[in-house]
N, CA, C and O atoms as CSV, one atom per row, in Angstrom:
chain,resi,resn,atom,element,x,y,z
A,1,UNK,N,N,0.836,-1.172,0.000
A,1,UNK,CA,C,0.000,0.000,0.000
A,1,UNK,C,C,0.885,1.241,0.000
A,1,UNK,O,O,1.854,1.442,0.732
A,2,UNK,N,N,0.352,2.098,-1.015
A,2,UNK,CA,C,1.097,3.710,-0.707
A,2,UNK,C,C,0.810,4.403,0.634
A,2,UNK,O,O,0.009,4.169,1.539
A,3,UNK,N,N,1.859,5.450,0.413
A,3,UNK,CA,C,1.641,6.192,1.779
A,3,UNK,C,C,0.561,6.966,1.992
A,3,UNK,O,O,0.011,7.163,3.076
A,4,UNK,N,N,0.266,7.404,0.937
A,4,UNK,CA,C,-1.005,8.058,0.766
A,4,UNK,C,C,-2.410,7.168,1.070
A,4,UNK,O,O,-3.270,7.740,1.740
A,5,UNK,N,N,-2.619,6.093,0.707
A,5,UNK,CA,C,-3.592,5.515,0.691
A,5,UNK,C,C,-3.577,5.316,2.098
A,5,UNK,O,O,-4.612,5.715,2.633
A,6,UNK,N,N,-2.647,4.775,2.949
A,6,UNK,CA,C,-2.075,4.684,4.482
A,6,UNK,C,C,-2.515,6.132,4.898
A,6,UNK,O,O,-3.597,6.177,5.483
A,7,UNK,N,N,-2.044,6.994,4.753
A,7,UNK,CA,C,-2.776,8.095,5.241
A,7,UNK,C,C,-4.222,8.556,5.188
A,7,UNK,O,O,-4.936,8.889,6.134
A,8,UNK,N,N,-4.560,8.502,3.672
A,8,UNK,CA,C,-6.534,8.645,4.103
A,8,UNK,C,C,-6.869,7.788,4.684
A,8,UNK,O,O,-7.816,8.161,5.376
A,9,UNK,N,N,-6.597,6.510,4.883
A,9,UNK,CA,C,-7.328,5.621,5.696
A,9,UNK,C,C,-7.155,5.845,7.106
A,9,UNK,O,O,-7.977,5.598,7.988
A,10,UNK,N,N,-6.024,6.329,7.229
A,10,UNK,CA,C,-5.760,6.827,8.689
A,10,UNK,C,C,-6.863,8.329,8.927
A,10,UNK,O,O,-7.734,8.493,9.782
A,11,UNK,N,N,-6.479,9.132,7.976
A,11,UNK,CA,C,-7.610,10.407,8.703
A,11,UNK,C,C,-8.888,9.932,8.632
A,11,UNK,O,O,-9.609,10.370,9.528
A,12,UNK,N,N,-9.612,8.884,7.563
A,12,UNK,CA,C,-11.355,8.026,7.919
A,12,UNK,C,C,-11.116,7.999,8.449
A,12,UNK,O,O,-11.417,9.078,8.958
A,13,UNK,N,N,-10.161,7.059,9.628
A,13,UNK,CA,C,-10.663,6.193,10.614
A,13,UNK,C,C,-10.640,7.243,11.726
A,13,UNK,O,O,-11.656,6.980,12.368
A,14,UNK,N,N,-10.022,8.322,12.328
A,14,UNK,CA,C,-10.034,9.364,12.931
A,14,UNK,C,C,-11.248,9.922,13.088
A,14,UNK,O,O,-11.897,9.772,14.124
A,15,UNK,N,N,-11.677,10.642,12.032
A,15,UNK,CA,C,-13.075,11.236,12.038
A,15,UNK,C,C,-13.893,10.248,12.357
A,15,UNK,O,O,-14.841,10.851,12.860
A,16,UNK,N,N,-14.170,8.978,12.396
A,16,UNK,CA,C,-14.866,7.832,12.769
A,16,UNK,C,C,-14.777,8.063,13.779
A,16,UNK,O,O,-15.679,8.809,14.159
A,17,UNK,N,N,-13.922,7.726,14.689
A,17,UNK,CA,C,-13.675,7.902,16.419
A,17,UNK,C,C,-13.509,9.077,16.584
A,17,UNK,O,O,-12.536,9.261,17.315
A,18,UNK,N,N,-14.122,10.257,16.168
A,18,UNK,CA,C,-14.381,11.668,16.808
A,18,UNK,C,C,-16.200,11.405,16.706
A,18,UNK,O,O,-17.107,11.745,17.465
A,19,UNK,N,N,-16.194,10.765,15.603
A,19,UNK,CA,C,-17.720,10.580,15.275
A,19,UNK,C,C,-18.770,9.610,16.262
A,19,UNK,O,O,-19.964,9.584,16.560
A,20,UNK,N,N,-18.000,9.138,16.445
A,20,UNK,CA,C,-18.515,7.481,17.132
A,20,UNK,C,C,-18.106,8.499,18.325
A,20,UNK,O,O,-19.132,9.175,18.400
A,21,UNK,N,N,-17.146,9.052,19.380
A,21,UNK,CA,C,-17.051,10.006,20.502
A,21,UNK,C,C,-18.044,10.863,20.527
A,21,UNK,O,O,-18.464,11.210,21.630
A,22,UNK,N,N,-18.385,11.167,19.841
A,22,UNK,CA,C,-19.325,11.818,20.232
A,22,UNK,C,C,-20.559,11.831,20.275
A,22,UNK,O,O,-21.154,12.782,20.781
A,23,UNK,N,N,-21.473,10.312,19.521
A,23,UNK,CA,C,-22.213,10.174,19.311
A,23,UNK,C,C,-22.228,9.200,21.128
A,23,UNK,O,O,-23.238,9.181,21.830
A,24,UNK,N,N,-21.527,8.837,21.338
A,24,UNK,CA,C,-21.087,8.124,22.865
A,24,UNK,C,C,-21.467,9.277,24.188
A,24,UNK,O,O,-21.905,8.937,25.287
A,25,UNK,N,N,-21.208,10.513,23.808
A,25,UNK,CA,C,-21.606,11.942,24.220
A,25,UNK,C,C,-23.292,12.465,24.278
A,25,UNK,O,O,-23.973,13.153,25.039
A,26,UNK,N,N,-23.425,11.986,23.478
A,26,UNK,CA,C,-24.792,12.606,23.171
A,26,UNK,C,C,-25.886,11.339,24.069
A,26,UNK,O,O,-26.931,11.557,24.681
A,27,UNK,N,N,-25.191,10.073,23.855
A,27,UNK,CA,C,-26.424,8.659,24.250
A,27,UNK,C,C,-26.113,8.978,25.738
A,27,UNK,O,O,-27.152,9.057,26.394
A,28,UNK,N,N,-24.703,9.234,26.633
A,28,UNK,CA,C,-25.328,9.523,27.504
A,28,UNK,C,C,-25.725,10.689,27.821
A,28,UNK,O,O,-25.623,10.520,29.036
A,29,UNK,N,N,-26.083,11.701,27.729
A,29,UNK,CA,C,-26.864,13.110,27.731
A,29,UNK,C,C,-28.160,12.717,27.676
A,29,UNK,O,O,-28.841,13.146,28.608
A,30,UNK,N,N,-28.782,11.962,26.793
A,30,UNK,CA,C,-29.802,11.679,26.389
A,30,UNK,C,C,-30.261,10.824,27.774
A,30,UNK,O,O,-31.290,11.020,28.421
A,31,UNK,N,N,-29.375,9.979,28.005
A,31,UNK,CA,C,-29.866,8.967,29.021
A,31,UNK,C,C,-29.529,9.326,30.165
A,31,UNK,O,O,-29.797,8.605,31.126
A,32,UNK,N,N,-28.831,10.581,30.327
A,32,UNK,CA,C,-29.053,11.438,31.898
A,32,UNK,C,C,-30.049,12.259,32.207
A,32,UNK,O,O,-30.380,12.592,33.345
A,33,UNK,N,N,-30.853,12.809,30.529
A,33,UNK,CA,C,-31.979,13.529,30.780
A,33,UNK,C,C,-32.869,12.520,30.868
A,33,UNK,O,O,-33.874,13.188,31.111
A,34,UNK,N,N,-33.265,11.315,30.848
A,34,UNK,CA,C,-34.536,10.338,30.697
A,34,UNK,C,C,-34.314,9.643,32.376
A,34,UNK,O,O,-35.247,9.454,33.156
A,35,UNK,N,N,-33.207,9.414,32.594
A,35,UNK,CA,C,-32.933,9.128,33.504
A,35,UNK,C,C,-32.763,9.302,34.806
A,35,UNK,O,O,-31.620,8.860,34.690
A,36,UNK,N,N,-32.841,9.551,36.018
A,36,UNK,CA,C,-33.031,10.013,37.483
A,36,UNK,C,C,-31.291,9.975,37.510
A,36,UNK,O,O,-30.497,10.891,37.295
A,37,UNK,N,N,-30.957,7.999,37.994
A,37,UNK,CA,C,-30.159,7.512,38.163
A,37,UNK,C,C,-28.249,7.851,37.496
A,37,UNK,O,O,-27.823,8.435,36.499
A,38,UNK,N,N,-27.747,7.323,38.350
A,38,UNK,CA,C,-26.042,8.232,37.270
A,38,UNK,C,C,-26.191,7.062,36.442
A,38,UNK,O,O,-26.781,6.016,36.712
A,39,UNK,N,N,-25.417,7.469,35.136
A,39,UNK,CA,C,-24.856,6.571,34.101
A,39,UNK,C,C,-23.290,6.559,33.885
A,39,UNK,O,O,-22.440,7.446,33.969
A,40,UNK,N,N,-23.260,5.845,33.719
A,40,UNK,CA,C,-21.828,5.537,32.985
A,40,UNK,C,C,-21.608,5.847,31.538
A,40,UNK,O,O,-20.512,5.705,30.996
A,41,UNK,N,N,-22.606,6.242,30.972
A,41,UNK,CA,C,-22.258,6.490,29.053
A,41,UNK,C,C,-21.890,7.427,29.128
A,41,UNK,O,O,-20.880,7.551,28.434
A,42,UNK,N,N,-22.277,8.668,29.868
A,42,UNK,CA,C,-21.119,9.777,29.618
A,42,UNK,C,C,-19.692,9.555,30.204
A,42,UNK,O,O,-18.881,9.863,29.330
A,43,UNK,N,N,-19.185,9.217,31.128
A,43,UNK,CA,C,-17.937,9.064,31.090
A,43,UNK,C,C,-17.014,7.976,30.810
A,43,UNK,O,O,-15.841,7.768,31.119
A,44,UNK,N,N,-18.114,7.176,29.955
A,44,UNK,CA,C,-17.416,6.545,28.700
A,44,UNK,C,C,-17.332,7.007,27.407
A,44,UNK,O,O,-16.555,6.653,26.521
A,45,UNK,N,N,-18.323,7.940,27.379
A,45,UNK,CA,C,-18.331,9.176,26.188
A,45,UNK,C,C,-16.856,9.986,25.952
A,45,UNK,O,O,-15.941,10.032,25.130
A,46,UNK,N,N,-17.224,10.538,27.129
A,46,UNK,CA,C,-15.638,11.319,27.291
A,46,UNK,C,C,-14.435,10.146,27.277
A,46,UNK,O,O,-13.235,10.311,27.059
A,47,UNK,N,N,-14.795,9.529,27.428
A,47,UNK,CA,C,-12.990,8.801,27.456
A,47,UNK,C,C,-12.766,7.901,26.181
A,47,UNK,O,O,-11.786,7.189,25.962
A,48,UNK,N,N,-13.534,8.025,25.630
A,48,UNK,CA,C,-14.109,7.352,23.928
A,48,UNK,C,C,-13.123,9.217,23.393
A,48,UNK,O,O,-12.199,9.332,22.588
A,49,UNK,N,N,-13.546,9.912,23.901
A,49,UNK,CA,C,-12.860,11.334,23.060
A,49,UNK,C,C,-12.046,11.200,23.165
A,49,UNK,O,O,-11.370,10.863,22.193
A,50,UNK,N,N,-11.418,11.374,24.548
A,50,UNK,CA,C,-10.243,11.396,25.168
A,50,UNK,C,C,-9.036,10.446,24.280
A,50,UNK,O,O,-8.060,11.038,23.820
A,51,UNK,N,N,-9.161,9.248,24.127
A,51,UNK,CA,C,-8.689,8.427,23.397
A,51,UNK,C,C,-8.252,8.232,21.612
A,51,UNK,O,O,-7.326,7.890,20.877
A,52,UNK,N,N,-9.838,8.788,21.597
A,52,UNK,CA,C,-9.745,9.121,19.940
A,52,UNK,C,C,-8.742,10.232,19.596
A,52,UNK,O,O,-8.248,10.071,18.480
A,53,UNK,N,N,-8.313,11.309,20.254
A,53,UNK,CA,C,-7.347,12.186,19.802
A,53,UNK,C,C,-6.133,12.026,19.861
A,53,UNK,O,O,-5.375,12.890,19.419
């Protein structure tokens, strides 16, 4: 494989895990507003970001 091709596949997969982070962000938001109880999806949200960068 070229370097290039190695590289766009590398910046997809990036924006994927900013994408997928944040969509991890939003489910728990969603499920802290429906919810009373604490969750764990947001600060697996954040560390889904945290990671992805």
């Amino acid at each position: 494989m070229s370097r290039v091709t190695e590289m766009v596949l590398g910046v997809i997969g990036g924006l994927i895990g900013f994408g997928g982070a944040f969509f991890a962000l939003f489910m728990g938001s969603l499920d802290e507003a429906f919810n009373e109880t604490a969750s764990s999806l947001t600060g697996l949200g954040a560390s889904a970001f945290l990671f992805s960068a």
